[in-house]
C-alpha positions as CSV (number, residue, x, y, z in Angstrom):
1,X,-46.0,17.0,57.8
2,X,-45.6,13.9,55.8
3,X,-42.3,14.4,55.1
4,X,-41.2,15.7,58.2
5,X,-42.5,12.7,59.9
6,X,-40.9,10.3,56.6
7,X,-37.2,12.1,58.2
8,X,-38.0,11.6,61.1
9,X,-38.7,7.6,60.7
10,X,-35.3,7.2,58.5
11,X,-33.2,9.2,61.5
12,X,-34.6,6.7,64.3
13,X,-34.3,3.7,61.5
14,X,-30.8,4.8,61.3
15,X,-30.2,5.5,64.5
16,X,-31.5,1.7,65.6
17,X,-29.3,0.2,63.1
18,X,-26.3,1.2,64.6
19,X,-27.6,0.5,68.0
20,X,-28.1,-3.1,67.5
21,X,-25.0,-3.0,64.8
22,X,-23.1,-2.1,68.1
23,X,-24.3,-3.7,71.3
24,X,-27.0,-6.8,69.6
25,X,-25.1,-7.6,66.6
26,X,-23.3,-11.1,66.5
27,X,-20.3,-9.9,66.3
28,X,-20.9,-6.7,68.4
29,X,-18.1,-8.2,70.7
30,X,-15.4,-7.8,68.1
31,X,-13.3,-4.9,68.0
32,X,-12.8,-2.3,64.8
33,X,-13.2,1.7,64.3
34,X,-16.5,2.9,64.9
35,X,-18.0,3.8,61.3
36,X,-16.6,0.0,60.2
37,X,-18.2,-1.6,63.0
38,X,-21.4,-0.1,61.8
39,X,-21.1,0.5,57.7
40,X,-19.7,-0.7,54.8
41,X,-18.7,2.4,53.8
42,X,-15.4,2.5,55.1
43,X,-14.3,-1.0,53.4
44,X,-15.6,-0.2,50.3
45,X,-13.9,3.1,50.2
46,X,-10.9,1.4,50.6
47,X,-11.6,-1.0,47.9
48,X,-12.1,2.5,45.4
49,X,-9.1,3.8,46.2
50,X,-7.1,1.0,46.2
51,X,-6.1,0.9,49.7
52,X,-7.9,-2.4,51.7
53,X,-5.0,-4.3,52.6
54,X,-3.3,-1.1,54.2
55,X,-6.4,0.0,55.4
56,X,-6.9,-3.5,56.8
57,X,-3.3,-3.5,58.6
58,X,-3.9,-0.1,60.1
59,X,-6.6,-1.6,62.0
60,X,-5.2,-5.1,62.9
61,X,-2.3,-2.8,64.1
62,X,-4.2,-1.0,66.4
63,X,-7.0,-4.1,67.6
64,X,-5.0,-7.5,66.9
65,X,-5.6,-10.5,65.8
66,X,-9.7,-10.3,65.2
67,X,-10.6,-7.2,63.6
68,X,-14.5,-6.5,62.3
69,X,-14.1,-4.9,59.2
70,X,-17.4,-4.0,58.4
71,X,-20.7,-4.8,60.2
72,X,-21.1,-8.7,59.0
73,X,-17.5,-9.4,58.4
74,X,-14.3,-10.4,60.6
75,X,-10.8,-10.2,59.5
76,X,-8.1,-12.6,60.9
77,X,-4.6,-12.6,61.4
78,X,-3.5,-15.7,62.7
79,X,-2.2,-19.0,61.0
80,X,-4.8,-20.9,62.5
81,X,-7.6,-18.7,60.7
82,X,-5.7,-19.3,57.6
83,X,-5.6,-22.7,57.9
84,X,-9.3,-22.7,59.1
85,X,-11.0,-20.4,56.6
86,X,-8.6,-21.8,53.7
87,X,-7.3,-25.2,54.6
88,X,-8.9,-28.7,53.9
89,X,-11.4,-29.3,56.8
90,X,-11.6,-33.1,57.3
91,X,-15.3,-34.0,58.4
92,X,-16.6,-30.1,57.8
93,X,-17.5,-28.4,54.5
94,X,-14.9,-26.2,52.7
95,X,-15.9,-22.5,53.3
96,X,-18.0,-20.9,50.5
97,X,-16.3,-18.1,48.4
98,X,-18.4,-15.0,49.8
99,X,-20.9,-14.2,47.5
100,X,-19.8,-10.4,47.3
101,X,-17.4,-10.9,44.3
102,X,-16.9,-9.6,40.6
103,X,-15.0,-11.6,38.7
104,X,-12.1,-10.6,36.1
105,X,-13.7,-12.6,33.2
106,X,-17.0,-10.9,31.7
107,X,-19.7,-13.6,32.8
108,X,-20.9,-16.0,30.3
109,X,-24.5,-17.0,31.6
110,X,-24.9,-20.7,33.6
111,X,-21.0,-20.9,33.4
112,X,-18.2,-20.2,35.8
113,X,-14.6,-19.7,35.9
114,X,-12.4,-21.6,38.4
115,X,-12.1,-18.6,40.3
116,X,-16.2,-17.9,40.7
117,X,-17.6,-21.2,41.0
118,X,-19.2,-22.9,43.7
119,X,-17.1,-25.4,45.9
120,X,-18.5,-28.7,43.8
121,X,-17.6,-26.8,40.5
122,X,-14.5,-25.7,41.5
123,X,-13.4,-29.3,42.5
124,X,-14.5,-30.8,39.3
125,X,-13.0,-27.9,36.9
126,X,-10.1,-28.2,39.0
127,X,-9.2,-31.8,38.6
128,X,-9.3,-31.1,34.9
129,X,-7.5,-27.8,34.7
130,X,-4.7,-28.6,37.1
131,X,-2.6,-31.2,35.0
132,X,-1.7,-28.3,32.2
133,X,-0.5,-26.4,35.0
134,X,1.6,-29.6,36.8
135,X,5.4,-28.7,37.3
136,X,5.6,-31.7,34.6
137,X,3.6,-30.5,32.1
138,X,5.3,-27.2,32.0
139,X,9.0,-28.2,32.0
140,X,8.1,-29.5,29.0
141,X,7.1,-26.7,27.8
142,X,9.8,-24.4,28.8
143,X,11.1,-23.8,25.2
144,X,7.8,-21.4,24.5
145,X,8.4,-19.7,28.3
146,X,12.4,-19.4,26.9
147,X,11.4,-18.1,23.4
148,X,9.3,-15.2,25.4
149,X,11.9,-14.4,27.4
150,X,14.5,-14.0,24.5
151,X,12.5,-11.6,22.6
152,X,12.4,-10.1,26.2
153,X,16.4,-9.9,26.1
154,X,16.4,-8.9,22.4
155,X,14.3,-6.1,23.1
156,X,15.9,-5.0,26.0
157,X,19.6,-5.5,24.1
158,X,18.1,-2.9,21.1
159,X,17.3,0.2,24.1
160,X,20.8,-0.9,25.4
161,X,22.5,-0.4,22.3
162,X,21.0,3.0,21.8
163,X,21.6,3.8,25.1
164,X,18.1,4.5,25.4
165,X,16.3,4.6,28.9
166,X,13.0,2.9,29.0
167,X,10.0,1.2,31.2
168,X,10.9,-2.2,32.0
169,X,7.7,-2.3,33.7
170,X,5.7,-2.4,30.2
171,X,8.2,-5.3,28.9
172,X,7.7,-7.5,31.3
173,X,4.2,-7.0,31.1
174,X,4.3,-8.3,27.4
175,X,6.3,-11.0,28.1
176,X,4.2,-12.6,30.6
177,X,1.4,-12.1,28.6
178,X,2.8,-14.0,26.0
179,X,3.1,-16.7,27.5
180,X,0.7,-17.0,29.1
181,X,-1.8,-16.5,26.2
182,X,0.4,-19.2,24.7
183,X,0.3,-21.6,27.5
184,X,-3.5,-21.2,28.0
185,X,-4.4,-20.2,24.0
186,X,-12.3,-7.6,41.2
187,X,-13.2,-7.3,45.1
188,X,-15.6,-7.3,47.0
189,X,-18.7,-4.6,46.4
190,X,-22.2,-6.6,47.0
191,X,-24.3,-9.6,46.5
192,X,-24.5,-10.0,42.4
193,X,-27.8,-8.9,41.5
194,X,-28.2,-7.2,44.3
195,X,-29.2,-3.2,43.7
196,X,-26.1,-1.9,45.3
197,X,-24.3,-3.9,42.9
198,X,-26.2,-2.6,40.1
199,X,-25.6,1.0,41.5
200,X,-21.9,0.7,41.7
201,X,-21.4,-1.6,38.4
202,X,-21.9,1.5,36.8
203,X,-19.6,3.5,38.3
204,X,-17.0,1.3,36.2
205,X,-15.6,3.3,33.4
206,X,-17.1,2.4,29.6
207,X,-13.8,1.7,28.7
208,X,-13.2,-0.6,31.1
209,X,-16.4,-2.6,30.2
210,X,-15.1,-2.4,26.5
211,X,-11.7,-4.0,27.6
212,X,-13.1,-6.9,29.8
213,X,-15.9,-8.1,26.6
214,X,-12.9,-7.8,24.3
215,X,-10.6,-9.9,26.2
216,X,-13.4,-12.5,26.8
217,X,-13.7,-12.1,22.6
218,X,-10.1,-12.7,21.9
219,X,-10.0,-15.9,24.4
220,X,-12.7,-17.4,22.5
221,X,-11.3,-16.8,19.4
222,X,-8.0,-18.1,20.2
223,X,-9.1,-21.6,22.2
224,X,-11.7,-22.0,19.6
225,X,-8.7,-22.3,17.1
226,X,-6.3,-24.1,19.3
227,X,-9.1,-26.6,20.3
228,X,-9.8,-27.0,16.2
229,X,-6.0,-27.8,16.0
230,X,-5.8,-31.2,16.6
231,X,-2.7,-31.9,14.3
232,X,-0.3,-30.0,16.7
233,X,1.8,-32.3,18.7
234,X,2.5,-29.5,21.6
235,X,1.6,-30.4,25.1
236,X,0.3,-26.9,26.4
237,X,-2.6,-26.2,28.9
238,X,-5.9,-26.8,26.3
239,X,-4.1,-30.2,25.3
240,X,-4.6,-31.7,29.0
241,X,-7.4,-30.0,29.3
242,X,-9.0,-31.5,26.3
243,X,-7.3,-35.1,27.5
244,X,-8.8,-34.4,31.2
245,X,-12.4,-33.2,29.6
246,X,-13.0,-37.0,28.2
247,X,-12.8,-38.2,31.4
248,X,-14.4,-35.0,33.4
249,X,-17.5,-33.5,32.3
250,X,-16.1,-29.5,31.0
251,X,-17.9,-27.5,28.7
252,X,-16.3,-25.9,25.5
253,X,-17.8,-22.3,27.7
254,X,-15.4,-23.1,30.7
255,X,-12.6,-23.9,28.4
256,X,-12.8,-20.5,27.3
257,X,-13.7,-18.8,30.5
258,X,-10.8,-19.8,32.2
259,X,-8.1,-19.7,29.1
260,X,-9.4,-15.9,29.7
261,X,-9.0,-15.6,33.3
262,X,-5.5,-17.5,33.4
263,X,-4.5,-15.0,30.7
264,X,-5.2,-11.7,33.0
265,X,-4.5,-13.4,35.9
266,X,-1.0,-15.2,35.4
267,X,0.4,-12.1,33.5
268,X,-0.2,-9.0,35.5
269,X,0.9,-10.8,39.3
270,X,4.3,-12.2,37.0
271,X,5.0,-8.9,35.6
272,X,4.9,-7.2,38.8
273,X,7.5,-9.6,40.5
274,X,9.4,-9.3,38.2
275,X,9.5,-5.6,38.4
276,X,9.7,-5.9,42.0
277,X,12.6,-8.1,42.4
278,X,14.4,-5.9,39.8
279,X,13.7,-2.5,42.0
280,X,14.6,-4.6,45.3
281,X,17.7,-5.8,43.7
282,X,19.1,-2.8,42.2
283,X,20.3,-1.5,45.2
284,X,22.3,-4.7,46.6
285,X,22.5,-6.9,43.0
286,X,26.2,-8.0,43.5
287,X,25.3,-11.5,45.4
288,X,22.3,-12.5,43.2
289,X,24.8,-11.8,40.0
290,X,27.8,-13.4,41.3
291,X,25.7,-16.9,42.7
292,X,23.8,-16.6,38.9
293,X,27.0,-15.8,36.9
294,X,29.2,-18.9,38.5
295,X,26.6,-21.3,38.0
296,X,26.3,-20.6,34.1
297,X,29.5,-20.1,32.1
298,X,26.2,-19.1,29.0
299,X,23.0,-17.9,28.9
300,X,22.4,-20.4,26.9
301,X,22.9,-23.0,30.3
302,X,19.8,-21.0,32.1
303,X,17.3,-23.8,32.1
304,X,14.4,-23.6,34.6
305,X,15.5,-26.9,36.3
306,X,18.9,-25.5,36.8
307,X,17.4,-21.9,37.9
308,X,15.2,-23.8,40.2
309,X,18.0,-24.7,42.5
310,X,19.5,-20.7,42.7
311,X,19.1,-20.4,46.5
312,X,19.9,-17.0,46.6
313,X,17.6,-16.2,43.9
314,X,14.6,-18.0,45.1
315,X,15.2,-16.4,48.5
316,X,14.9,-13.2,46.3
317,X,11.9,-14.0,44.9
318,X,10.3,-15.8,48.1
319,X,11.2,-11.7,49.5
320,X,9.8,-10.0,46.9
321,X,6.4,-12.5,47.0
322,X,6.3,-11.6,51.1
323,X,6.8,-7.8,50.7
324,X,4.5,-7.4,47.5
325,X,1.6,-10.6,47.5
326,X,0.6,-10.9,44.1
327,X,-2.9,-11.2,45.9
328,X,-2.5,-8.7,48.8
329,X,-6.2,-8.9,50.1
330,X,-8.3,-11.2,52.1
331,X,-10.0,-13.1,50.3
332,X,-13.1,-13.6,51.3
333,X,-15.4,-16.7,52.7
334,X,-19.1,-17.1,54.0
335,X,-19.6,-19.0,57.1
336,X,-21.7,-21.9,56.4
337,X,-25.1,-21.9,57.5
338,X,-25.4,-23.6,61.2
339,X,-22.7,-21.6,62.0
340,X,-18.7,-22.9,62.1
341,X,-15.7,-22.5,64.6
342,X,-12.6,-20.3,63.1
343,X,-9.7,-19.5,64.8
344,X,-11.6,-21.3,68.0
345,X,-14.4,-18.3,67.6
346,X,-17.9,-19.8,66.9
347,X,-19.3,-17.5,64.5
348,X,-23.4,-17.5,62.9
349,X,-24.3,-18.8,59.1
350,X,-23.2,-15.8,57.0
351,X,-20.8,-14.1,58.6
352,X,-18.0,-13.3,55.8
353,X,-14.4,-14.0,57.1
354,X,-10.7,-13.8,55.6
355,X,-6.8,-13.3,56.2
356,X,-5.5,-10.5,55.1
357,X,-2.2,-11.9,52.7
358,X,-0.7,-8.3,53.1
359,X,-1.5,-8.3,57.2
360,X,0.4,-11.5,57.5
361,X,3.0,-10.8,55.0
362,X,3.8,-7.7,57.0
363,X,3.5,-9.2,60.5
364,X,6.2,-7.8,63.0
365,X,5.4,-11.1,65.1
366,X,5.9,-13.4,61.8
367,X,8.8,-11.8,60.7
368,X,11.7,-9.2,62.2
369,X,12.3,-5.8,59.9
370,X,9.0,-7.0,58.4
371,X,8.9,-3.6,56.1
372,X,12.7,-4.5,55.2
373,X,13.9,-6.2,52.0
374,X,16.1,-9.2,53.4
375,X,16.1,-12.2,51.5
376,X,18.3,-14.0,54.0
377,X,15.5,-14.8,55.8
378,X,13.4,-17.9,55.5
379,X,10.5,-17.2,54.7
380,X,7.5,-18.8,56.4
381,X,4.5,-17.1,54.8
382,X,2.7,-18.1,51.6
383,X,2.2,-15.7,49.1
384,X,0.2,-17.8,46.9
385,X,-3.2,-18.9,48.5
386,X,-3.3,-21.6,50.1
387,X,-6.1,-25.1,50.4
388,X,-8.3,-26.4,47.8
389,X,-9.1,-22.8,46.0
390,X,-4.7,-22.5,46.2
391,X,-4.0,-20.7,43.2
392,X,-3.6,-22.9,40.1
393,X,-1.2,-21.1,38.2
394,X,1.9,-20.5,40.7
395,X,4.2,-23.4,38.6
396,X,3.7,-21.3,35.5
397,X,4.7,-17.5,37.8
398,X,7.8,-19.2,39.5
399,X,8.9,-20.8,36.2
400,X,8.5,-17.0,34.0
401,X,10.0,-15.7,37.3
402,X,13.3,-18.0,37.9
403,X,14.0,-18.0,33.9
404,X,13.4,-14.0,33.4
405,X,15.3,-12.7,36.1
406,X,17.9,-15.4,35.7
407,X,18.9,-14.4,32.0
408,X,18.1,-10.5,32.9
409,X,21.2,-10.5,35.7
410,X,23.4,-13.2,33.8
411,X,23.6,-10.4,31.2
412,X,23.4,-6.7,32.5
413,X,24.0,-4.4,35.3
414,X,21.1,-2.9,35.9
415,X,20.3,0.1,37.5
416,X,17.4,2.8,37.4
417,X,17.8,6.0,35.3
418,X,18.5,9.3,37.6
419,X,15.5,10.8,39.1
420,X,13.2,7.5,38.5
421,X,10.9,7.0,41.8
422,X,12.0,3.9,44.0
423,X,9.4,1.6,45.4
424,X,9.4,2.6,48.7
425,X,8.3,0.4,51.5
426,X,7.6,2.6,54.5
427,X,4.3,4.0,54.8
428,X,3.0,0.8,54.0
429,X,4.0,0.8,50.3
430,X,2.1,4.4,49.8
431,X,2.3,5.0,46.2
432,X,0.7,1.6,45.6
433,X,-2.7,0.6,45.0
434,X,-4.0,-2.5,45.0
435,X,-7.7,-3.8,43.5
């Protein structure tokens, strides 16, 4: 009997929930598929498997611009969300980072990365972080980007000569990496702490766990040594960080934090460009080689000044950043409490909001052919976020990306081996996955 009645109380609990999740809810009036308008569990099966942002752009398809995602959260797809959820807001607080993240770094306790903290951290790490990462700062220097990127083109040159086919993919990979290490020395799931989050942390593989302690182990190791150096005479990121820290208060712990996080962060969205403007290209490369091959009589001549003004190539690359965002998601923002007007929508305290990059990216009313490779356009989307949180590290990605893909098609014809799988873009990219 006591059980039968305990059923019976969780089927009407249930059933209640998704009445008021429906018709009483806040954002009841917002439109989205039935089981996202009234669980999670839709969302967060699409984070699993990889699939959000298409997942995301299959509803905004059908229910444009304002889309309710799950039962407390609204996806946008206009610029004026963007610029309200993202922006600078003169005269109104910047919009929390939801507190339904994990971040990339393996937490050190009391200390934050630039990509975790809270709006007043961020702003003070950021104003000592950003100078390493100025346009300045990194031109000069470019000869530890351009020694990277030779071993990339001695590597490649050794498969060539043994006629030898071979992943690209991986190469690239350890080139930005490289660099990045040198330059320097997940989604959504529930409230940290929270026993969901407990439940579904450990769903993640050991190995996985393994990998994200070592990495935090190897950063410390290797800014612990660089920030011991203090003979060297180069100018790379922990050298303006160090100047920067004596005049803003940063701890040794977020020195090494973020050295981690722009490690994994800068190297995998590089690599992937790369890769991507390489697949994209393959099939048309004649114009990109011809415009890169008459501006330089040597390789030698590729500098990343000189690359910087290769229209056709940064129309390639602008493409490439449109069709695959190196940060396809949302990312996600908690209304403050008090409530707060986006998109001219007055929404409660707590309600989570964001703009999908891949939605906009793939707009048909932003952009014609929007599934289409065409780097003729001009491109009017941004592919790196955007406003105070903007990400940090996009000087470092265009410069690896100008001065790779530069000295890769000044010196080959490339082409894919016979039988190798193209990237294809219909279907919404449907052999991707993206966490």
């Amino acid at each position: 009997m006591l059980f039968g009645g305990a059923i019976t109380f969780g089927i009407l609990y249930i059933i209640g929930i998704i009445i008021y999740r429906l018709w009483f809810h806040p954002l009841a009036k917002y439109p989205g598929p039935f089981l996202n308008r009234v669980s999670q569990i839709p969302a967060i099966y699409a984070v699993i498997v990889g699939r959000l942002p298409m997942h995301t752009k299959t509803i905004h398809d059908k229910y444009e611009p304002i889309i309710r995602l799950s039962p407390n959260e609204l996806s946008f797809n206009t610029p004026q969300a963007r610029e309200d959820i993202y922006g600078l807001r003169p005269g109104r607080p910047n919009l929390s980072k939801d507190p339904i993240h994990v971040g990339s770094v393996d937490p050190v306790p009391g200390v934050s990365t630039i990509s975790m903290a809270d709006n007043e951290t961020h702003a003070r790490q950021r104003r000592a972080l950003s100078h390493g990462f100025s346009q300045q700062a990194l031109w000069g220097q470019e000869e530890i980007v351009q020694s990277f990127v030779t071993k990339l083109m001695d590597n490649i040159e050794d498969f060539a000569q043994q006629k030898k086919s071979f992943n690209i993919v991986d190469w690239f990979n350890f080139m930005t990496f490289d660099a990045g290490a040198v330059e320097t020395a997940t989604r959504r799931v529930a409230t940290p702490g929270s026993p969901l989050q407990k439940y579904l942390m450990k769903w993640i593989p050991n190995e996985m766990r393994k990998q994200r302690k070592d990495h935090l182990a190897y950063s410390r190791e290797k800014v612990l040594k660089r920030l011991a150096d203090t003979k060297t005479d180069r100018k790379d990121f922990v050298h303006y960080i160090v100047r920067q820290s004596k005049k803003i208060d940063l701890s040794q712990d977020e020195i090494i934090v973020n050295g981690a996080l722009f490690i994994v962060a800068g190297s995998e969205t590089a690599a992937m460009t790369i890769s991507a403007t390489v697949n994209f290209m393959m099939a048309h490369p004649a114009k990109l080689m011809e415009e890169i091959r008459s501006t330089f009589a040597r390789e030698e001549d590729i500098t990343v000044d000189k690359a910087t003004n290769l229209q056709y190539l940064n129309a390639c690359i602008e493409e490439t950043l449109r069709l695959l965002p190196p940060a396809p998601i949302g990312f996600l923002r908690s209304v403050p409490m008090g409530g707060d007007t986006i998109d001219w929508q007055y929404l409660p305290g707590g309600t989570t909001v964001s703009v999908s990059t891949w939605c906009a990216a793939h707009s048909a009313d932003s952009f014609r052919n929007p599934d289409d490779f065409l780097p003729e356009r001009w491109l009017a989307n941004r592919p790196f976020s955007v406003g105070p949180r903007g990400y940090i590290g996009k000087n470092l990605a265009y410069m690896e990306l100008r001065l790779a893909l530069s000295r890769l098609f000044w010196r080959y014809d490339v082409e894919s081996v016979d039988g190798a799988l193209d990237w294809v873009t219909d279907g919404q990219m449907k052999n991707m996955v993206a966490y």
